[in-house]
C-alpha positions as CSV (number, residue, x, y, z in Angstrom):
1,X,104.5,102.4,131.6
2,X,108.5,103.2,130.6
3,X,106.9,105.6,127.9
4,X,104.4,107.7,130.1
5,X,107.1,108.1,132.9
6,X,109.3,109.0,130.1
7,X,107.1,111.6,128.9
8,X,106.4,113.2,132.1
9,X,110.3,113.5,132.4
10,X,110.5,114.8,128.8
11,X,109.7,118.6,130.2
12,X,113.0,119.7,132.3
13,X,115.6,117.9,133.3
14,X,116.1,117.0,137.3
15,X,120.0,119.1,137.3
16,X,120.5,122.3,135.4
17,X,123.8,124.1,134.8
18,X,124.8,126.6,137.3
19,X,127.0,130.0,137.2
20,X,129.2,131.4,139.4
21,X,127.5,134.5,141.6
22,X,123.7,133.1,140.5
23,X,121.8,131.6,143.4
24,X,118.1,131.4,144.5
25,X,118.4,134.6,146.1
26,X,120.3,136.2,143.4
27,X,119.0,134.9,140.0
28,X,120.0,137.9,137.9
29,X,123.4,138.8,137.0
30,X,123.6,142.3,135.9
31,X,125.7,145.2,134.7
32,X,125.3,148.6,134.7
33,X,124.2,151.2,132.4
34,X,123.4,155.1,132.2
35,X,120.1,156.0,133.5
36,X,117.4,157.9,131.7
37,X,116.5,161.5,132.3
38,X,113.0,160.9,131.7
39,X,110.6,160.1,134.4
40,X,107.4,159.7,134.9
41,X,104.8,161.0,137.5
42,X,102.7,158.6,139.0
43,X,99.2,160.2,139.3
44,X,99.6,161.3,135.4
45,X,100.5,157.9,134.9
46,X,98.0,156.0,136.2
47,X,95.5,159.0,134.4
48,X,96.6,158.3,131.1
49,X,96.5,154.3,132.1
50,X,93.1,154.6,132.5
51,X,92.7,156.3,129.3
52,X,94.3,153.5,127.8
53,X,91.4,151.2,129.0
54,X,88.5,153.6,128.1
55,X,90.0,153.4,124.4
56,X,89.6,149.4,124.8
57,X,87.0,149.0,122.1
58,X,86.1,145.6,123.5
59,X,85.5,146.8,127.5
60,X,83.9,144.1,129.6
61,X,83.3,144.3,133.1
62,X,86.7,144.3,134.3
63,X,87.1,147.4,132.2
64,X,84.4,149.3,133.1
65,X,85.2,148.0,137.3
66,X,88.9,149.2,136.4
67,X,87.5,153.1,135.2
68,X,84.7,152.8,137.8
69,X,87.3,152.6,140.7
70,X,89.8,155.4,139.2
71,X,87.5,157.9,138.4
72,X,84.3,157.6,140.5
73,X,82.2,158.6,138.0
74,X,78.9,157.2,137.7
75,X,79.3,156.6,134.0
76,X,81.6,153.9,134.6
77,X,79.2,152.6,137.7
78,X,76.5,152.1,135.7
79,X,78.6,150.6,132.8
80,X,80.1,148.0,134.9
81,X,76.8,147.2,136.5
82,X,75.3,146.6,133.3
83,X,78.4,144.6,132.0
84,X,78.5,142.6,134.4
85,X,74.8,141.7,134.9
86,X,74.6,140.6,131.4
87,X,77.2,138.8,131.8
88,X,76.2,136.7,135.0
89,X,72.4,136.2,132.4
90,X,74.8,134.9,129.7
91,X,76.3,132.7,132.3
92,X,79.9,133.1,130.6
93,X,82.6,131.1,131.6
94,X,79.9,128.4,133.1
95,X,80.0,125.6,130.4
96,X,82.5,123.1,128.8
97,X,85.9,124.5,128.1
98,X,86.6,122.3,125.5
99,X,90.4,122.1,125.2
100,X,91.4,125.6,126.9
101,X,90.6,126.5,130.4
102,X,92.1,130.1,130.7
103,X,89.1,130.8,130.9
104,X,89.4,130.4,134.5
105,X,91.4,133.6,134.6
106,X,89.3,135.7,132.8
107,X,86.6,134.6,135.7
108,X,89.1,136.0,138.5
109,X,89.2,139.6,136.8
110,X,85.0,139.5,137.6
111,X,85.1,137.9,140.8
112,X,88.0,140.7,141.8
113,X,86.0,143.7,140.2
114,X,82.7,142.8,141.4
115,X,83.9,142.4,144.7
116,X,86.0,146.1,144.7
117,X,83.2,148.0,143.1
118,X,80.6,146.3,145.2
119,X,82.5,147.6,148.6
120,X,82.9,150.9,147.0
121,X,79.9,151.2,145.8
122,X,77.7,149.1,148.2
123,X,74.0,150.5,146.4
124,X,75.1,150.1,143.1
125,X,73.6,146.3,142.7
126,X,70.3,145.8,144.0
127,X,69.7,142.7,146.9
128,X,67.9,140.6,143.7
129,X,70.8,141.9,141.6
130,X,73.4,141.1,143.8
131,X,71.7,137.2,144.3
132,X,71.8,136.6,140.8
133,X,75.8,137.5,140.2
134,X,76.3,135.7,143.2
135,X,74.7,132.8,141.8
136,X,77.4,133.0,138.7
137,X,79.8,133.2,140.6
138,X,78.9,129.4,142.5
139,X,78.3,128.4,139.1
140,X,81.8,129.2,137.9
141,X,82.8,128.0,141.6
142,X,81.6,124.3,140.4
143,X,83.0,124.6,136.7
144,X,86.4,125.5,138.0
145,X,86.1,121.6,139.9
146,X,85.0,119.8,137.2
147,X,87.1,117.5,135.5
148,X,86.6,117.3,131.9
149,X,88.7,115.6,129.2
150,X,91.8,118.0,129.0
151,X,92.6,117.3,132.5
152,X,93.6,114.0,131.5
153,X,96.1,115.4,129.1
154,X,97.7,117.8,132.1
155,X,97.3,115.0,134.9
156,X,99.0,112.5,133.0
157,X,102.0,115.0,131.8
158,X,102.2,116.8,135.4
159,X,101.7,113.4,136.9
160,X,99.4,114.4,139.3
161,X,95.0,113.3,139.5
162,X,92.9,115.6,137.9
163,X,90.8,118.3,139.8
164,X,89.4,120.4,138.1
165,X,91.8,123.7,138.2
166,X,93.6,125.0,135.7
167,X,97.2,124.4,136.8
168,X,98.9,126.5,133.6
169,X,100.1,129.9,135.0
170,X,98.4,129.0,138.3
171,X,94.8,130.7,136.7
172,X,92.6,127.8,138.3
173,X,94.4,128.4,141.9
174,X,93.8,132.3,141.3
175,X,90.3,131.8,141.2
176,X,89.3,129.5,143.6
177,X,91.9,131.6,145.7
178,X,89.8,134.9,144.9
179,X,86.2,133.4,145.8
180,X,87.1,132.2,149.0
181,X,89.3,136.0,150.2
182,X,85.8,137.6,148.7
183,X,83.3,134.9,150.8
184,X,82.1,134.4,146.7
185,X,82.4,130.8,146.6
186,X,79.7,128.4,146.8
187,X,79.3,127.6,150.3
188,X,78.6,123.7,149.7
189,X,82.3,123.8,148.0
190,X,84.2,126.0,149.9
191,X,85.6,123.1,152.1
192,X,87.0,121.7,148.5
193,X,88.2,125.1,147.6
194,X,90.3,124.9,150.7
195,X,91.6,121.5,150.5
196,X,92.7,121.9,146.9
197,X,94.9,125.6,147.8
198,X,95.9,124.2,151.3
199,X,97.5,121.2,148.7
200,X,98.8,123.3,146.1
201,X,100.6,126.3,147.7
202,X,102.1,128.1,144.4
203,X,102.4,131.2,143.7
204,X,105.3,134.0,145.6
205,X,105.4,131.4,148.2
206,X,107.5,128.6,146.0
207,X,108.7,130.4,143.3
208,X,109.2,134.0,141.2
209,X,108.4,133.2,137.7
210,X,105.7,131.2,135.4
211,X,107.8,127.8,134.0
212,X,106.2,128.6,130.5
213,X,108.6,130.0,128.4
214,X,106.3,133.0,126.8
215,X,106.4,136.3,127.7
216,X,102.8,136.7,127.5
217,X,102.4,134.2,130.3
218,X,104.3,135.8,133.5
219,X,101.7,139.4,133.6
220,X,98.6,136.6,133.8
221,X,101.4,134.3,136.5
222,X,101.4,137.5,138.5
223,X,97.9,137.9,138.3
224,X,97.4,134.9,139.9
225,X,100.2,135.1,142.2
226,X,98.6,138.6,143.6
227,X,95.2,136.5,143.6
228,X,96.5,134.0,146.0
229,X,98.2,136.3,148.1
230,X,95.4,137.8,149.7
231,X,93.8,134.4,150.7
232,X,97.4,133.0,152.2
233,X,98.5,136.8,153.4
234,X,102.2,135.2,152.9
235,X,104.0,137.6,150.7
236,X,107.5,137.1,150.0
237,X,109.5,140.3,149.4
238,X,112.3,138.5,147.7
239,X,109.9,136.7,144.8
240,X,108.2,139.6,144.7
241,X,110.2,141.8,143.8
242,X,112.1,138.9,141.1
243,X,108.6,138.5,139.6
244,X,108.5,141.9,138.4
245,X,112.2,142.1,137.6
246,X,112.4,139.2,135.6
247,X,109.8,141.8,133.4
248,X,111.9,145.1,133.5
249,X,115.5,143.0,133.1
250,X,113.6,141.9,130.1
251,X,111.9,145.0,128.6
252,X,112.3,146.9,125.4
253,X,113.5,150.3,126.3
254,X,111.1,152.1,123.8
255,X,108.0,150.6,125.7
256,X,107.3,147.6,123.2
257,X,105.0,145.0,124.3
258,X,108.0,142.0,124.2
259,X,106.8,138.8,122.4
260,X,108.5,135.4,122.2
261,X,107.0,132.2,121.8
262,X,103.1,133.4,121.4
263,X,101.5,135.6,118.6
264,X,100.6,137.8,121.9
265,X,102.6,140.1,123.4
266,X,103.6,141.3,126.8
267,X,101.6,144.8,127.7
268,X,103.5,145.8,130.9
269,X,101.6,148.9,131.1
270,X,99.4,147.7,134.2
271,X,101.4,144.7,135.7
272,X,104.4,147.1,136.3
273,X,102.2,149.7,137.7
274,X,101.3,147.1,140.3
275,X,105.3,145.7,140.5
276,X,105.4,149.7,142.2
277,X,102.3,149.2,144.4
278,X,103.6,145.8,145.8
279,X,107.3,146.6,146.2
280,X,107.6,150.0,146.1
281,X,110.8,150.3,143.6
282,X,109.9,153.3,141.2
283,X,111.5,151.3,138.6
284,X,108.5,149.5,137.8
285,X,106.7,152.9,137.8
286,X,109.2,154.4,134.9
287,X,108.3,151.0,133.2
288,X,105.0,151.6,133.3
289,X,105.4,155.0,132.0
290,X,107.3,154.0,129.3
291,X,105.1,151.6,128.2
292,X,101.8,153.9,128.4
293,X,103.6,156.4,126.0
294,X,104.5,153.5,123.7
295,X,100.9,152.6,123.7
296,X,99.8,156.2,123.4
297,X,102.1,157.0,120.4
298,X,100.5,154.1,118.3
299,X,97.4,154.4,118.8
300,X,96.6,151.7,121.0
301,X,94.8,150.7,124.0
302,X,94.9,148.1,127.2
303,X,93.1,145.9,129.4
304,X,92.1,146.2,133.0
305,X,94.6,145.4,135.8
306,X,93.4,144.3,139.2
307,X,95.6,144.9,142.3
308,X,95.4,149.2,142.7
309,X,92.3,151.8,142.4
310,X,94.1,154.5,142.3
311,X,96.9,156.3,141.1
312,X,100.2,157.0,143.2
313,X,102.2,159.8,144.0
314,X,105.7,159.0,143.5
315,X,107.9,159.2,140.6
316,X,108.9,156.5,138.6
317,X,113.0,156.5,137.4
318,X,114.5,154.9,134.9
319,X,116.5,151.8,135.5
320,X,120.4,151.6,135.7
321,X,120.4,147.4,135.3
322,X,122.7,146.7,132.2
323,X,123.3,143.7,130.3
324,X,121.7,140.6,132.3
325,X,122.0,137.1,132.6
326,X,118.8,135.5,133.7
327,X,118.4,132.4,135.7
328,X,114.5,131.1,136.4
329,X,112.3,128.6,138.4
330,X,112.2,125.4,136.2
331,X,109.9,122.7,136.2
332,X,106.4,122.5,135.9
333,X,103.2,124.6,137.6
334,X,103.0,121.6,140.2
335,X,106.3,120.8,140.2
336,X,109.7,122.5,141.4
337,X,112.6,122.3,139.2
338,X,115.9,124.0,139.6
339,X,117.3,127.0,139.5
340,X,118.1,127.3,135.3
341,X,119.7,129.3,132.6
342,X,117.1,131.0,130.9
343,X,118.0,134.1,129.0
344,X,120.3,136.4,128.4
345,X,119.5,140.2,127.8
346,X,121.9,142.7,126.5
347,X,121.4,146.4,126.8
348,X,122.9,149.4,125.6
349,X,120.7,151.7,128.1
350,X,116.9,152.7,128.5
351,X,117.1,155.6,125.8
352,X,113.9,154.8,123.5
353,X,117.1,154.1,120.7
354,X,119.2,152.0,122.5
355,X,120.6,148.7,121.1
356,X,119.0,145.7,122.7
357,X,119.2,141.4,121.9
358,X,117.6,138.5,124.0
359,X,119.0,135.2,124.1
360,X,117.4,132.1,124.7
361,X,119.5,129.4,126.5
362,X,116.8,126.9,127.3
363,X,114.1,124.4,125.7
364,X,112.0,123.2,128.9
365,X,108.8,123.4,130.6
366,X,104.9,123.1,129.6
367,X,104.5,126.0,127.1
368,X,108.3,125.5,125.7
369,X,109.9,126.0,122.5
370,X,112.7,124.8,120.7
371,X,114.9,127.5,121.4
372,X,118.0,126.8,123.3
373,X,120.9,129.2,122.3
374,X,118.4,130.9,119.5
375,X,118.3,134.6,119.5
376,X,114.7,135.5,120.1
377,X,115.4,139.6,118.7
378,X,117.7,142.1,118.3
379,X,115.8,145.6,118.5
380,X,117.1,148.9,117.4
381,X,114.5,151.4,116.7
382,X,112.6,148.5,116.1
383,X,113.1,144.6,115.4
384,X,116.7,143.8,113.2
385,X,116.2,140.2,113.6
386,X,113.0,138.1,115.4
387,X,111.6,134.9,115.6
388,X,108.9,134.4,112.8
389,X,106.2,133.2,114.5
390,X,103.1,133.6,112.0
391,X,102.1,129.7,111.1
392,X,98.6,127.9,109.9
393,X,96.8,127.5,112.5
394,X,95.7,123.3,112.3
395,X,91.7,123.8,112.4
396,X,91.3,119.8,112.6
397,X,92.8,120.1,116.0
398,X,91.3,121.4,119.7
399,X,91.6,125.3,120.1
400,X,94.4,124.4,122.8
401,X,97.0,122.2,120.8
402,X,95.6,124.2,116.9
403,X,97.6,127.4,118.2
404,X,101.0,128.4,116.1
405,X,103.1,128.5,119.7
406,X,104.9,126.2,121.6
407,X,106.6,123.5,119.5
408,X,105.0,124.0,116.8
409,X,106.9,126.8,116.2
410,X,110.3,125.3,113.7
411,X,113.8,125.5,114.9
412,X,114.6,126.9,111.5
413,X,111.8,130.0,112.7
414,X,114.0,131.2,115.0
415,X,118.2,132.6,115.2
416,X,119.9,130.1,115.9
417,X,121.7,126.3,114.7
418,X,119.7,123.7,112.6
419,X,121.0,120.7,112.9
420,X,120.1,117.5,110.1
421,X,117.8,114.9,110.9
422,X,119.2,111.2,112.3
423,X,117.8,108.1,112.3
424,X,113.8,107.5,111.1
425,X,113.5,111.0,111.4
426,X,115.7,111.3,108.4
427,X,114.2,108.3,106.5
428,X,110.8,109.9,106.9
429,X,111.9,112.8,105.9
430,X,113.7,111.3,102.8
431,X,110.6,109.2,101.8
432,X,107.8,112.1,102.2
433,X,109.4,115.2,102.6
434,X,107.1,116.1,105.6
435,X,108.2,118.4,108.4
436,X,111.7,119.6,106.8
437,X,115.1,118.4,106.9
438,X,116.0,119.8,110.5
439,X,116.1,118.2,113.2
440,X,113.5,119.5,116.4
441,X,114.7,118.5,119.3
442,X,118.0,120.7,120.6
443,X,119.3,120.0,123.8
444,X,117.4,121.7,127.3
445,X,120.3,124.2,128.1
446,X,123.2,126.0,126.7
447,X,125.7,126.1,129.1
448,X,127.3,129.7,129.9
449,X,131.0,129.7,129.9
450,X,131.2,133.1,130.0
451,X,129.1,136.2,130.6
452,X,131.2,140.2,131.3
453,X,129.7,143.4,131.2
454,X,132.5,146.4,131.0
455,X,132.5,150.1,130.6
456,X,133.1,148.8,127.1
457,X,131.9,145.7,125.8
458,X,129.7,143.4,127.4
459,X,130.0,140.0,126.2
460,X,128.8,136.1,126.9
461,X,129.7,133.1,125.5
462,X,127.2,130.2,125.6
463,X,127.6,126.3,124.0
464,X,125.2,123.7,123.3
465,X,127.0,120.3,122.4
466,X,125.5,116.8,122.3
467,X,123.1,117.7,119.2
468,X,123.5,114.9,116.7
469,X,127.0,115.1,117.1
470,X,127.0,118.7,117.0
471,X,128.6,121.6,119.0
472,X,127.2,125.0,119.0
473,X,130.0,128.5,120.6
474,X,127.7,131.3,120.2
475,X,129.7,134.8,121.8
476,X,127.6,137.6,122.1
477,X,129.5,141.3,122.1
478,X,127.7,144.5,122.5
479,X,130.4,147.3,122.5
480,X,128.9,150.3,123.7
481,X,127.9,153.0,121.3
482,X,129.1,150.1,118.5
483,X,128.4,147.6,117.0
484,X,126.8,144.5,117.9
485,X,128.7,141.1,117.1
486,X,127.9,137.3,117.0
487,X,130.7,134.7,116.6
488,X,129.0,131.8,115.6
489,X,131.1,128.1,115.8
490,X,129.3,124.8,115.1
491,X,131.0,121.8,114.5
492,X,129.9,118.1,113.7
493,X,130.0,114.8,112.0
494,X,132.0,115.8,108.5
495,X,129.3,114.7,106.3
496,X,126.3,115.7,108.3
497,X,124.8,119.0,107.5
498,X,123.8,122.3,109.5
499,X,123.1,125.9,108.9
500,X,122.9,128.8,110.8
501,X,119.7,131.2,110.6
502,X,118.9,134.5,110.4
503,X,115.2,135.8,110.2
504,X,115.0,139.2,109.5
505,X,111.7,141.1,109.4
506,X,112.0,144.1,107.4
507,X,109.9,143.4,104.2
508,X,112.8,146.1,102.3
509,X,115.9,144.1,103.1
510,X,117.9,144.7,100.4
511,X,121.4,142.5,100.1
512,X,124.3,143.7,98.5
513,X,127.2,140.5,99.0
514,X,127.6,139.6,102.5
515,X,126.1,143.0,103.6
516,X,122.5,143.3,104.4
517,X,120.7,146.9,104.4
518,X,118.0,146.2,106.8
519,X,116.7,149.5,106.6
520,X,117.5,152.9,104.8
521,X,115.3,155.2,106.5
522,X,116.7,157.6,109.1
523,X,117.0,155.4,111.3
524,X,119.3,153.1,109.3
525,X,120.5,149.7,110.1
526,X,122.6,147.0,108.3
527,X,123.9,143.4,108.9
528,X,127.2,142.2,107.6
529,X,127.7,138.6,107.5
530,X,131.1,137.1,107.8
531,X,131.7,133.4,107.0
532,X,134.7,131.6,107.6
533,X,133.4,128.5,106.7
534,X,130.0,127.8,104.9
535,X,128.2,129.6,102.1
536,X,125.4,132.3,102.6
537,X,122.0,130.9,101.2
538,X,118.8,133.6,101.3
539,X,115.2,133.2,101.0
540,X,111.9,134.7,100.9
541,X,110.3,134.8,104.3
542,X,107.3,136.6,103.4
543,X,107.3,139.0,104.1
544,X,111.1,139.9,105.3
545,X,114.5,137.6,104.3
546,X,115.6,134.5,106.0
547,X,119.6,134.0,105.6
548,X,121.1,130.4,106.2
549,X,124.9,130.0,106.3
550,X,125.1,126.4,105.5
551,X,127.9,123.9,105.5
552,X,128.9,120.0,106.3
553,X,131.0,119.2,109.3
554,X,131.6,122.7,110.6
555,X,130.4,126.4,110.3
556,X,131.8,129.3,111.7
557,X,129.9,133.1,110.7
558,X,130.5,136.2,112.0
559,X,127.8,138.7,112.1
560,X,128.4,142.5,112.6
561,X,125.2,144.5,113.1
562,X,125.5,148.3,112.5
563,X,122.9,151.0,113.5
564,X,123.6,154.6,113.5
565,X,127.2,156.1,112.7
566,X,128.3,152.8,112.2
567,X,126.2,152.1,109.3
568,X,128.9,152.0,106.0
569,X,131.6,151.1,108.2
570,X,134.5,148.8,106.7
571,X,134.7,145.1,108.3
572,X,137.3,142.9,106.9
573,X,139.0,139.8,108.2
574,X,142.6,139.8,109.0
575,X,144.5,136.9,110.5
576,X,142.2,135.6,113.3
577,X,140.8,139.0,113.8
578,X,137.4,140.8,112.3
579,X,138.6,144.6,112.0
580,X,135.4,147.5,111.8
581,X,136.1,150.9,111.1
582,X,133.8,153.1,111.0
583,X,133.8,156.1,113.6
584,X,136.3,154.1,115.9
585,X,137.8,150.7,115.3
586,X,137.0,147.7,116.7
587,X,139.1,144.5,116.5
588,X,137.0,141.2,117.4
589,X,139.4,138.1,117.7
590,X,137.4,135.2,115.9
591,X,137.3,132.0,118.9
């Protein structure tokens, strides 16, 4: 018994550190930064959105619903009518999940379509037709209540008796919640459908973000969220309108789909065209420019997103939100925790070549990973540094626990402090070898003992201690128009090892001393590593360069990134200062 009701306590932490000026009803601590003269049209967006989705070259139905609604044109009708037909005879989504039950989302997107395209079109699906869809969707009604082996696993972490419904990112509540707004559920288990939302009110009402710690996962939260707000009708204006900033405080400002955590990345294309529709802050519309002419520029294409049919008039406008610290909902998707530190995002403006870095500052929740006070990217014109999160996928394991995500991603994957292995962690280690020397288990936040933003420099300062005996200082300082600066100070028993990592993508990193070139093309960029105590150790990372600063007792590193003019600038240590001079000069005192 002590070891299950430790586990279920393993996932967050009952108290979290607080700052000053965060509160529930102000998570996000923000600077300012000059806006973008680029905006974006609303009806042309949502035009070449749709585009977008007719260059899907895997369209389902929710596709083909998405086109049929913008455009009207009987191409798409008769597409999605087809689509979906086949798929109600295939009875998709219908059997045994096996270990992963997202499936339970993609089921929402056809019960949402279906029911849109049915009232627009009311002819389009014949009365036979129309029984045998409905029949599908009772017989996705009954899967979604059936318990099968992989609830065990969730009710005995979440601590709460199986049902049947998906409880990651709220997907089983989403559909349930869907069938009974359309009068698509199967009558005989409508009263459960009822019982189990009526129990489990999620969603905008009890909080503003998913607890997985992905940023895949918060577009298919809000999904949901959306889902289950037109069978409650409760739609609170303040999570709202978090939900969809905790996206844009987050975003690249080139349009990149943002990944951390998952091989998958965030498309905000669609979900921030719907932030606009539900709150009506043109932010979210820029965003959702910004990303379609990302999208557009490579090549690529989306997916269908439910919640608008047609475009919108307004204009979107670029954000003015600098640097940001980011506190989140904690706990699990049944379970409350408290307000937490969760990242922090600093931002040299929205221009498609602005300097940008994310830090982590927490290791909690369901979908977690072992990243507290790691730097999940710093982007310039593209990724300087990122997490490497390409693994071997375990085939001997379910789908749902095989996946390279979560924690099985390393510690020593990410930017951040390896500590050594203690205890029969470390004989293990000594007698097979297996798993590495570092240790996986960091603490669940870094506290913030500082965070500044400035016409100048915007800088934080945030500490992890308790690790093994170890202590972790990282300062963060973006100096506007300069360079980018990490102070790095980790202390610990005198004989116990540590390291500091650096993962760095570029596959043509080319070192030269304690400077790295990480690119040469015209959009330049270079790294210079300063260690005051430890040695500099690099490796293959295949592709791109891993660097470890490593050292016994205590490291403290410096590292100076330079893009632009500042690339070839002089940095040089003098006294208990780091001096740059390049086309200013910069003094950094070293904590």
């Amino acid at each position: 018994m002590y070891t299950i009701i430790s586990y279920q306590r393993s996932f967050y932490p009952i108290k979290a550190p607080s700052y000053p000026g965060i509160s529930s009803e102000n998570p996000f601590l923000c600077g300012q930064s000059p806006a973008e003269s680029q905006t974006y049209q609303g009806q042309e967006t949502y035009k070449r959105l749709l585009a977008l989705v007719e260059a899907n070259p895997k369209k389902g139905s929710p596709e083909y619903g998405m086109l049929a609604l913008g455009t009207s044109d009987s191409r798409w009708t008769q597409n999605f009518h087809n689509s979906l037909l086949d798929e109600a005879r295939q009875h998709l989504f219908t059997g045994p999940t096996g270990s992963v039950k997202s499936v339970q989302e993609n089921a929402a997107k056809r019960v949402y379509f279906y029911s849109r395209v049915n009232n627009t079109f009311p002819d389009l699906f014949s009365p036979a037709e129309d029984e045998i869809v409905h029949e599908w969707f009772f017989s996705i009604n009954r899967r979604a209540l059936s318990v099968e082996p992989v609830d065990l696993l969730y009710a005995l972490a979440f601590h709460k008796w199986p049902e049947g419904p998906y409880e990651n990112q709220e997907s089983g509540a989403g559909l349930l919640a869907l069938l009974e707004t359309t009068g698509l559920a199967d009558p005989a288990l409508s009263l459960r459908n009822r019982a189990y939302l009526d129990a489990n009110q999620r969603g905008w009402e009890v909080r503003f973000r998913v607890t997985d710690d992905a940023a895949v996962y918060q577009p298919i939260w809000l999904d949901n969220a959306y889902f289950q707000s037109l069978y409650t009708g409760i739609t609170p204006q303040i999570n709202i309108q978090h939900s969809f900033e905790w996206l844009l405080l987050q975003a690249l400002p080139d349009g990149t789909p943002l990944k951390y955590n998952h091989t998958e990345s965030a498309y905000l294309d669609g979900i921030a065209y719907l932030g606009y529709e539900l709150t009506g802050n043109n932010q979210f519309l820029w965003l959702a420019g910004r990303t379609v002419e990302y999208l557009e520029s490579r090549g690529m294409y989306t997916s269908a997103q439910p919640g608008f049919e047609k475009g919108l008039d307004p204009v979107g406008h670029s954000p003015s939100q600098g640097s940001c610290l980011l506190y989140g909902d904690s706990g699990l998707p049944n379970q409350v925790g408290p307000l937490a530190p969760d990242k922090i995002v600093f931002r040299d403006g929205w221009s498609t070549d602005s300097m940008y870095l994310l830090l982590d500052l927490r290791f909690s929740g369901w979908h977690r990973y072992k990243a507290t006070n790691a730097i999940a990217l710093v982007y310039q014109n593209g990724p300087l540094v990122e997490e490497k999160l390409d693994g071997d996928i375990f085939t001997w394991l379910p789908t749902g626990r095989s996946l390279f995500r979560d924690k099985r991603v390393p510690r020593e994957n990410l930017n951040g402090l390896v500590v050594a292995r203690t205890s029969l962690s470390a004989v293990l280690y000594t007698l097979t070898g297996f798993l590495g020397p570092w240790s996986q288990d960091p603490p669940y936040y870094a506290n913030i003992e500082q965070f500044s933003t400035g016409p100048f420099v915007d800088t934080s300062t945030s500490v992890i201690s308790g690790w093994h005996g170890w202590t972790h200082q990282r300062t963060v300082s973006l100096y506007h128009g300069g360079p980018l600066v990490v102070i790095d100070k980790a202390t610990g028993p005198a004989a116990s090892p540590a390291a500091l990592i650096w993962n760095i993508p570029e596959e043509n990193s080319q070192i030269h001393g304690q400077r790295i070139l990480i690119r040469s093309s015209a959009n330049a960029a270079e790294m210079v590593l300063i260690p005051i105590t430890g040695t500099i150790h690099t490796k293959d990372n295949n592709p791109g360069l891993q660097v470890q600063v490593k050292n016994t007792g205590k490291i403290t590193l410096a590292s100076i990134f330079l893009t632009g003019d500042w690339v070839g600038s002089q940095v040089k240590v003098e006294g208990k200062v780091i001096v740059v001079t390049g086309p200013g000069l910069i003094e950094i005192p070293i904590p």
